[in-house]
C-alpha positions in Angstrom: 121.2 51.6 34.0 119.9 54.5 32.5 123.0 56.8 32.1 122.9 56.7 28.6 121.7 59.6 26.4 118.2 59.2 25.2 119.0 58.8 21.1 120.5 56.2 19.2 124.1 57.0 18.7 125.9 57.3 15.2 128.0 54.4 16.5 124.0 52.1 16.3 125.2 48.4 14.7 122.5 46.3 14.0 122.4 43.1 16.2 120.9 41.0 13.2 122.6 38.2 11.7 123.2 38.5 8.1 119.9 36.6 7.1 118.0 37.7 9.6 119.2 41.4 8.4 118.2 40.7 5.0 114.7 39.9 6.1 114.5 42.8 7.8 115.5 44.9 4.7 112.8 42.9 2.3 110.6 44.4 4.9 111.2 47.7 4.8 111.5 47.5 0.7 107.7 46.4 1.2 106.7 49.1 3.6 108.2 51.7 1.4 107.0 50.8 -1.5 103.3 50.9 -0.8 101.9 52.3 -3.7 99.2 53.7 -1.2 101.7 56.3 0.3 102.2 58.1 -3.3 104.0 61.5 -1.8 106.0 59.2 0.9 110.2 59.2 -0.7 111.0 55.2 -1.6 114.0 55.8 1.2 110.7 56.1 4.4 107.2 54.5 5.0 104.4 56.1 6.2 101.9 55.5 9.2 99.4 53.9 6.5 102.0 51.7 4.8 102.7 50.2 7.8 98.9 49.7 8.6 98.1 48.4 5.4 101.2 45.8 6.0 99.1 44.4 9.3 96.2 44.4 8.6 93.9 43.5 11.0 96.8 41.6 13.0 97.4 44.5 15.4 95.1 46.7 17.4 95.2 50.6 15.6 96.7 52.1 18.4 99.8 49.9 18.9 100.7 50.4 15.4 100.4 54.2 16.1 102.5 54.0 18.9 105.3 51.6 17.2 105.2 53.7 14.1 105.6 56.8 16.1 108.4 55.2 18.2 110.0 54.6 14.8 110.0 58.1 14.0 111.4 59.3 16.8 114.6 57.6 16.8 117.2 60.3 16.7 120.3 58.8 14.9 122.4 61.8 14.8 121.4 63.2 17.8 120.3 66.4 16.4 117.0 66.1 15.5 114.9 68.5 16.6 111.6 66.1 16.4 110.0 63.1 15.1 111.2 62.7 11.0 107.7 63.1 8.7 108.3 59.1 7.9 110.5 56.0 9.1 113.4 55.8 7.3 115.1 52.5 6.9 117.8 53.4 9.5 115.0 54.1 11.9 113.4 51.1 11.2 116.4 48.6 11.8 117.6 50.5 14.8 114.0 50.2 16.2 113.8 47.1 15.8 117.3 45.7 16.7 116.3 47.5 19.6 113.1 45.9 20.6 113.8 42.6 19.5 117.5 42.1 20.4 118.6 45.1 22.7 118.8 45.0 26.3 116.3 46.5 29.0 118.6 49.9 28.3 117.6 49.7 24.7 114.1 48.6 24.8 113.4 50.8 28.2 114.0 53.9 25.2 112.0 52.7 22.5 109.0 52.3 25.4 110.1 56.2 26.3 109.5 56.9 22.6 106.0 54.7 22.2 104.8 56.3 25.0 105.8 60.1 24.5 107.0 62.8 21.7 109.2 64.8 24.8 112.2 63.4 26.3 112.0 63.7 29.8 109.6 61.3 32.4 106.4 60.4 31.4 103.4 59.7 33.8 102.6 56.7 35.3 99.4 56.6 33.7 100.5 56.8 30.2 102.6 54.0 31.3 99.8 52.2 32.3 97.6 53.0 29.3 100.7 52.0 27.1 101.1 48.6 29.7 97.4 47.9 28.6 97.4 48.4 25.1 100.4 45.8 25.1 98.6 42.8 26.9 95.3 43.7 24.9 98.0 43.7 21.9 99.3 40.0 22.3 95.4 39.1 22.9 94.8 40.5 19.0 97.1 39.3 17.4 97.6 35.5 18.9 93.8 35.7 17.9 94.5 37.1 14.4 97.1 34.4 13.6 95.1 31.5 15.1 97.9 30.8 17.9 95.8 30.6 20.9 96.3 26.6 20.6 93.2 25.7 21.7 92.4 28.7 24.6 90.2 31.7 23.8 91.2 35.5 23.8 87.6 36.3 24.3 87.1 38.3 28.1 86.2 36.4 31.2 83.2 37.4 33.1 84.6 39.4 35.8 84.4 42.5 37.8 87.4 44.1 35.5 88.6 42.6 32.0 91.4 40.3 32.3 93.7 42.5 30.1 93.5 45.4 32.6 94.0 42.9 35.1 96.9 41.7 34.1 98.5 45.0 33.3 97.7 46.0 36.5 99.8 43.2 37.5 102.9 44.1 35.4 102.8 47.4 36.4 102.9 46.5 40.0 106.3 45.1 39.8 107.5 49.0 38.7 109.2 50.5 41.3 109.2 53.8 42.1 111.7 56.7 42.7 111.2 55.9 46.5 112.0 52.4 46.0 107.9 51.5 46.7 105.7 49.6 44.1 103.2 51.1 41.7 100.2 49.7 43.5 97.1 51.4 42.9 95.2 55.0 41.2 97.1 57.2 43.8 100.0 56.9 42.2 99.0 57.5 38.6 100.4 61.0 38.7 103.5 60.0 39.8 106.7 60.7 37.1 108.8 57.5 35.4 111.8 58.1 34.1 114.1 56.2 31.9 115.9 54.6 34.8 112.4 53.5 36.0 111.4 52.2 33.3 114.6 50.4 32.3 114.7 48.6 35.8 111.1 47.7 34.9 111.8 46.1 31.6 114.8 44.1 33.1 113.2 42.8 36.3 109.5 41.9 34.5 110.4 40.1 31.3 106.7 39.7 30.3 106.8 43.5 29.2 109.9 42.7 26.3 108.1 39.2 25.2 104.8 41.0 24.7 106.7 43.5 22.6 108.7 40.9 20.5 105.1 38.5 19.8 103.2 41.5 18.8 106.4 42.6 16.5 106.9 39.0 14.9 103.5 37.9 14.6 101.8 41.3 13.4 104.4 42.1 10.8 105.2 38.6 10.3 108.9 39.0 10.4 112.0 36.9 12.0 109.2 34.1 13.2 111.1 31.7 13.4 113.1 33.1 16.3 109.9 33.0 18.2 108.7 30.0 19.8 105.3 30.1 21.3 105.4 27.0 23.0 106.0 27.8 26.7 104.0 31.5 26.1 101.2 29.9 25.3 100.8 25.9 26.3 98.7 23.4 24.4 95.1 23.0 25.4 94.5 19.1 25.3 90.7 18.0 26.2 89.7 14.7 25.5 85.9 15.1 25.8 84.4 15.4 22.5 81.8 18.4 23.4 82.6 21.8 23.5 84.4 23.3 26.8 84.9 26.6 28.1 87.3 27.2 30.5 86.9 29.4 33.5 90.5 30.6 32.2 91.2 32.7 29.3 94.7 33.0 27.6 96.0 35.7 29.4 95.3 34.2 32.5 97.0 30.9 31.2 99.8 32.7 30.1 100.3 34.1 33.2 100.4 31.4 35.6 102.3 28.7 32.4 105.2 31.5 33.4 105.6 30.3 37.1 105.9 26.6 36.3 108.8 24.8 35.9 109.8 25.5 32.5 109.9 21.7 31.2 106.0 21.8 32.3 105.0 24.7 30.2 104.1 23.9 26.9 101.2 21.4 27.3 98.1 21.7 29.8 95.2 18.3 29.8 92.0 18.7 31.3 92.2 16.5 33.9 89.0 17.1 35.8 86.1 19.9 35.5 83.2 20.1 37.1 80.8 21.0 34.4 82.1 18.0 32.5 82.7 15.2 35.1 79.9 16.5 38.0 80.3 18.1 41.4 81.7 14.9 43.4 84.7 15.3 45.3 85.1 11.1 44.4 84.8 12.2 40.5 87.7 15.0 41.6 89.9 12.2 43.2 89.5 9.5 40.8 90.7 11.9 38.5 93.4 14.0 39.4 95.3 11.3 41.6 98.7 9.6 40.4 98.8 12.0 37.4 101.8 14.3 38.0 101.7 18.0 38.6 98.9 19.9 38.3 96.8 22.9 38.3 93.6 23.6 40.1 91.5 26.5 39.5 87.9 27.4 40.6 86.0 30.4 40.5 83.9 31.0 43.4 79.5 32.4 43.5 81.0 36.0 43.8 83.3 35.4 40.8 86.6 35.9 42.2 89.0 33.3 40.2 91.9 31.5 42.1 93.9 28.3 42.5 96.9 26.6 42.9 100.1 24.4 41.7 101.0 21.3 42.7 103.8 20.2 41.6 104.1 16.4 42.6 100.9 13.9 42.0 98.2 14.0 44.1 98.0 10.8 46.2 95.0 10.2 48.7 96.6 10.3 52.7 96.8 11.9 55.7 99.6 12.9 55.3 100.8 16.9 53.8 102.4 15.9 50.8 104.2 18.2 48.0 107.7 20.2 47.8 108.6 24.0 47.8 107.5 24.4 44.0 104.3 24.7 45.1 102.0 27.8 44.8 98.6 29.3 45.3 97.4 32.2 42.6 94.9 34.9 41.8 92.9 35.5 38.5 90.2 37.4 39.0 89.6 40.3 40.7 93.6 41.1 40.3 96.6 38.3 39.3 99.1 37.7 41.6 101.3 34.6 42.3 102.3 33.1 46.1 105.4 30.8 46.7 106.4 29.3 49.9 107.5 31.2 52.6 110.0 28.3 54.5 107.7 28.8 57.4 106.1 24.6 56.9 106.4 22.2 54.4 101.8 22.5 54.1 102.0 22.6 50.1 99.6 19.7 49.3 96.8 17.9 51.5 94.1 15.2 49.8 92.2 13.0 52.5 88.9 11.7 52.8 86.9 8.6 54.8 88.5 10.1 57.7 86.7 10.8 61.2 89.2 12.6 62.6 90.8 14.7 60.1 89.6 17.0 57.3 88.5 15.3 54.3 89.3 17.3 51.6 91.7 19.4 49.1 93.3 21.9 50.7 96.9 23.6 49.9 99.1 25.5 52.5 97.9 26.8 56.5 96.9 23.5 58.5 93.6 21.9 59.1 90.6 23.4 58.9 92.7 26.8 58.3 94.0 26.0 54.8 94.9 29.1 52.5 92.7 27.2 49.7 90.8 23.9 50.6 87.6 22.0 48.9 85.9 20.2 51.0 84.4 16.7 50.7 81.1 18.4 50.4 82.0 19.5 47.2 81.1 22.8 46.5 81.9 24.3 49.8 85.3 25.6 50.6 87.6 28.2 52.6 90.2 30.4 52.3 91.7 31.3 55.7 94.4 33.6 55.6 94.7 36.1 58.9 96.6 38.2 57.5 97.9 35.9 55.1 98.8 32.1 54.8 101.5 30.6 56.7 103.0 28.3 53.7 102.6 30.6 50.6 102.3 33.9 52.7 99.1 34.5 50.3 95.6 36.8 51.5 92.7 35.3 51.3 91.8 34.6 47.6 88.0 34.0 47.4 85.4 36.7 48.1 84.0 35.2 51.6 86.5 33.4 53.9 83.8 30.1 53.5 83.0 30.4 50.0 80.5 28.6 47.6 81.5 27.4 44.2 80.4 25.5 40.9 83.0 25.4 38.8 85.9 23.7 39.2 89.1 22.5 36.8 92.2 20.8 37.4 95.1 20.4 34.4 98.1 18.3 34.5 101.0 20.1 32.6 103.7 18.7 30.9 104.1 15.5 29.3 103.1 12.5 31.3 105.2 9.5 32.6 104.3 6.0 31.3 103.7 5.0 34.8 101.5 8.3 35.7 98.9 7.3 32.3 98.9 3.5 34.0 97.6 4.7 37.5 95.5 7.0 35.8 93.4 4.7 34.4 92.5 3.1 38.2 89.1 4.3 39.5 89.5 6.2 43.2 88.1 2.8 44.5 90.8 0.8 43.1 93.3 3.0 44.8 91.1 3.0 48.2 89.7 -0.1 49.4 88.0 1.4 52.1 85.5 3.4 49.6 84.8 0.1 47.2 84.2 -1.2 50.8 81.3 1.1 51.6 80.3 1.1 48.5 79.4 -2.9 48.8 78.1 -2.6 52.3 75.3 0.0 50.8 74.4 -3.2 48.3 75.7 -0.5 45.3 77.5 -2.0 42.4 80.2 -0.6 40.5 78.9 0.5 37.1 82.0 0.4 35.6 82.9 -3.5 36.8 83.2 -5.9 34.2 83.8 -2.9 31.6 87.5 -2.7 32.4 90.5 -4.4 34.1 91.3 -3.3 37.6 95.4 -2.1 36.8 97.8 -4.0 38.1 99.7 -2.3 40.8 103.0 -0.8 40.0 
């Protein structure tokens, strides 16, 4: 990778298919004949005929840097500098490039977004150009109305989620040394095309951002881009407003870890603000319903969670399989898959006396690397120095940590027999709780209302 020269070649062939090349061209017959850009030749657009195209649909400064990209495309190979305009061959190189071409391809058009010379460009104008991106996709999803049901608006947080999340991409760059870009004291450092091509092939977030903001904000070639497992469906069944302690960047981000058949759909399962603080309320609704995602955010506002990827079942037993993960939001996103080292991905007990009664995911008892406890609110995340199953730190702010909010979604479609068993209260499914309940002399509100289920 990176051995090419830094132009497009005189031998550039467009990898469009006829139609979608004709498209293309009715686009750039638009953008050149803006009758705002009198002194611009009908053969080139101009900077304002491509804003005036958008709109509002993409942030000023990504159009900036896409335009200028454009312009720098050196088809001969002996330009001496950005052309005054894009002309069409430009404009279909640029974007055969960033919508079809390989990480060798689209690693040069980032080169030419980011900087007007040809050599390495600093890490932080990669990371400015990183963050711009993400804050991109935000704007325009937004613009379009294709958030499908989430909101682009910021989390409360100790940083914004976009700069959060491009903190995360850019800590998968690697380095001339072979180490990761993890922090300020390596803003100064110098990435070059190689760098950034190995970037673009081995984080494939950076080229889908690129393509979204390209087909959504011009509006071109949308049908080639399906949003679905970006950016999954947000299904709630309560009829009042909800607002998630997640935003869309953070949903995209963990969506792109799940299995992919599970990606295009999330139901609000359980959330505290809506259903109460009872860890009952929590199993009665997030058992038997397939997997899952379970996110709190904690009184010092760090944001974290976990995937299980089997149904939740109440035993003292670990339960789960090697799909599992824990996560971070908030204060920085990172993902944690199992390490081999125990088969601790799920745990859900409670009526116990000796054994933890609670939800807890990877470590062992009373040392979990996320657990809720049956005193809901309270939890812990015990990781010294990090968590035997998922090999993950500790993810909320104090090792015993208080919380109010809590949310669990099941993803993906749900199986017939997953919708029957959902519909049993937690004391149907344990007759040791409807029990107690009876020897208190407390009724169940809901008897008589319903059926009890049948078992399977």
């Amino acid at each position: 990778m990176g051995n090419s020269g830094s132009h497009v070649g005189q031998n550039f062939c467009s990898r469009f298919l006829p139609e979608e090349q004709a498209e293309i061209d009715r686009l750039f017959d638009a953008l050149s004949s803006d009758k705002n850009s009198p002194n611009v030749s009908s053969k080139s657009f101009s900077l304002k005929a491509l804003q005036n195209h958008v709109g509002g649909a993409v942030p000023l400064e990504m159009v900036t840097r896409l335009y200028d990209g454009m312009r720098r495309v050196d088809l001969t190979g002996k330009a001496k500098g950005p052309s005054e305009n894009v002309s069409q061959e430009q404009f279909t190189a640029s974007m055969s490039h960033l919508l079809k071409g390989n990480s060798e391809e689209k690693s040069l058009m980032i080169m030419k977004m980011i900087s007007a010379t040809e050599g390495p460009v600093k890490a932080r104008e990669v990371q400015k150009f990183t963050e711009d991106l993400v804050g991109s996709v935000v704007h325009v999803l937004s613009h379009r109305q294709e958030l499908r049901g989430w909101t682009g608006k910021e989390a409360p947080g100790p940083a914004p989620r976009v700069q959060v999340l491009a903190a995360q991409l850019l800590s998968e760059m690697k380095l001339q040394d072979g180490k990761r870009f993890l922090g300020p004291q390596w803003l100064d450092c110098d990435c070059d095309r190689a760098m950034i091509e190995d970037w673009v092939f081995r984080v494939p977030h950076v080229a889908i951002f690129l393509s979204v903001v390209i087909h959504k904000g011009f509006l071109v070639l949308c049908s080639s881009l399906d949003l679905t497992t970006l950016v999954p469906e947000r299904q709630v069944d309560q009829g009042r407003g909800f607002e998630s302690i997640l935003d869309i960047l953070s949903v995209m981000y963990i969506n792109a870890h799940l299995p992919r058949e599970q990606r295009h759909c999330w139901r609000l399962l359980f959330s505290s603000e809506l259903h109460g603080h009872s860890f009952s309320q929590l199993c009665g609704h997030v058992t038997h319903r397939g997997p899952c995602v379970a996110v709190l955010e904690d009184h010092d506002k760090h944001v974290f969670g976990g995937f299980a990827s089997c149904s939740w079942e109440v035993k003292p037993q670990f339960q789960g399989d090697d799909r599992c993960f824990l996560f971070s939001v908030c204060p920085s996103m990172a993902v944690y898959t199992h390490t081999g080292y125990n088969d601790h991905y799920m745990y859900l007990n409670h009526g116990q006396q000796t054994i933890p009664n609670g939800l807890g995911m990877g470590g062992q008892h009373n040392y979990f690397g996320l657990w809720v406890d049956v005193d809901f609110g309270k939890g812990h995340s015990r990781a010294k120095p990090t968590c035997t199953t998922y090999n993950s730190p500790q993810l909320s702010a104090q090792e015993n940590f208080q919380f109010d909010k809590m949310e669990v979604w099941a993803v993906g479609d749900p199986s017939e027999e997953q919708l029957a068993k959902g519909n049993k209260s937690i004391l149907d499914v344990d007759p040791e709780a409807q029990a107690l309940l009876e020897i208190s002399g407390r009724s169940r509100h809901s008897e008589g209302l319903r059926e009890i289920p049948d078992d399977e």
